[in-house]
N, C-alpha and C positions, 0 to 999 in steps of 0.2 A: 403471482407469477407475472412476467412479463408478458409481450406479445410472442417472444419465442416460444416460449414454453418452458422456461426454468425457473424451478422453483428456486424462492430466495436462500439463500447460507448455502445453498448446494455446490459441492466441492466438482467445480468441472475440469479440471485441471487447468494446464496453464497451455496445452497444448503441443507438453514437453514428452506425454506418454509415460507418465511416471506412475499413473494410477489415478485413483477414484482420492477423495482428502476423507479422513476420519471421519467426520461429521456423516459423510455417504456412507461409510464402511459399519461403523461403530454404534449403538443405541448413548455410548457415554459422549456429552459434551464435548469440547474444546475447552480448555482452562485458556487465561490468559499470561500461562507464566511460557519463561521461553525456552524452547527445543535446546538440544546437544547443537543441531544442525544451524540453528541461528546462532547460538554463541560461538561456534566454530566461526561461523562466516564474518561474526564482528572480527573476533581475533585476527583471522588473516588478513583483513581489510580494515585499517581504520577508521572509526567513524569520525567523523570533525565536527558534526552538529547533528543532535538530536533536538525533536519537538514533535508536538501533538496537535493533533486538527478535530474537533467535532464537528461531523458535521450538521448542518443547521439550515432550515430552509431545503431549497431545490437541493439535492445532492450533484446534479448534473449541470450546474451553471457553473460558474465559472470559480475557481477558489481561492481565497485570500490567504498567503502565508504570512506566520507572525514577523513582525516588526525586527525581530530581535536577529532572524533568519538574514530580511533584507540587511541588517546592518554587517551580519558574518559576510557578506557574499558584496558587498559595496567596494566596486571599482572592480570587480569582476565577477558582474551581471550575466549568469548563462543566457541564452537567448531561449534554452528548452534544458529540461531535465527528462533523464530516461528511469522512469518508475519500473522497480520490478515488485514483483511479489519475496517477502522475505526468504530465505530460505530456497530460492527457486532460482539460477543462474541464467537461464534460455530465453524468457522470455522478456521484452523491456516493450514498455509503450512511450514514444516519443510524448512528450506535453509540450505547449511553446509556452512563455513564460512573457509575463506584459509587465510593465513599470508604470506606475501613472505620473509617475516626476516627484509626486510627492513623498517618495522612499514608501510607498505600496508597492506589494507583488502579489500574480495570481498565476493560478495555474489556470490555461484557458484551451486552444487548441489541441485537442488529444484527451484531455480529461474527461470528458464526458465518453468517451469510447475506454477508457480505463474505468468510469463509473458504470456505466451498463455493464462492463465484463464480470467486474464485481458484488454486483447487484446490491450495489452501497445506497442507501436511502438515511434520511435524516436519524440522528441519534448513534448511527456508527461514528466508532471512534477510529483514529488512523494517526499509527506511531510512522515518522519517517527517521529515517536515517538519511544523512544525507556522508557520499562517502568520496564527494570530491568527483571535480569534474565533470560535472552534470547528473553524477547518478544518484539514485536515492532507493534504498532501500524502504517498503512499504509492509507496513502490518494494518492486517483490517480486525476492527472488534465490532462486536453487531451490536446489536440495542440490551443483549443483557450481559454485557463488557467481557465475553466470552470469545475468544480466539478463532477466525474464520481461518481454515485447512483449507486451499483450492487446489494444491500438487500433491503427489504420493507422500505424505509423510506416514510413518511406520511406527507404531506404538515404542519399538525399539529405539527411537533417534531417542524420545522423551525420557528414558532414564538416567 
């Protein structure tokens, strides 16, 4: 637990009122495969670049996005991306975004307030979508590559 008081993987919502996430509700896991509600959400919105982050070390310093990412996004450099939780439209956490010249990028300002919400620690894993324009859709997987639930989702979305 942190110094708040929440226990880690615990579904606190997103602070959209939607509910408790499964993992609170249910004794059954999280699988890592994806909701009705996430594919819905890719369809309506195109994704332009997908990638994957372990993380590694401090989870709450500052984060490196792959190479490949900086190369989609060269010559139009966001100064910040708005991370949401997948599946979850209300809420977005500002991040500011650094270059170091040398075609590196990190995610720095705001991340570590998107980490602590998350309660992401080394060995999670984090799918982004990124869907233009600064936003990025985010999936969190914990250390036994199992789907973290933090808004109302409903056994029903999953069929």
């Amino acid at each position: 637990m942190d110094g708040r008081g929440r226990g880690r993987g615990r579904g606190r919502g997103c602070g959209c009122g939607r509910g408790r996430s499964r993992a609170a509700r249910s004794s059954s896991p999280a699988t890592p495969s994806s909701s009705s509600s996430d594919l819905q959400e890719e369809e309506e919105r195109e994704v332009l670049f997908k990638f994957v982050v372990v993380l590694r070390g401090d989870p709450l310093g500052i984060q490196r996005l792959p190479d490949k990412f900086f190369d989609f996004v060269a010559g139009n450099e966001p100064a910040a991306l708005h991370l949401r939780e997948a599946g979850c439209d209300c809420c977005r956490w500002p991040v500011d975004v650094l270059f170091d010249g040398r075609g590196k990028m990190y995610l720095h300002t705001g991340w570590e307030k998107f980490a602590r919400y998350h309660d992401l620690e080394a060995g999670c894993v984090l799918t982004f979508s990124y869907l233009g324009e600064g936003d990025m859709s985010v999936k969190v997987f914990d250390e036994t590559r199992c789907r973290r639930h933090y808004h109302g989702d409903t056994d029903e979305e999953d069929d």
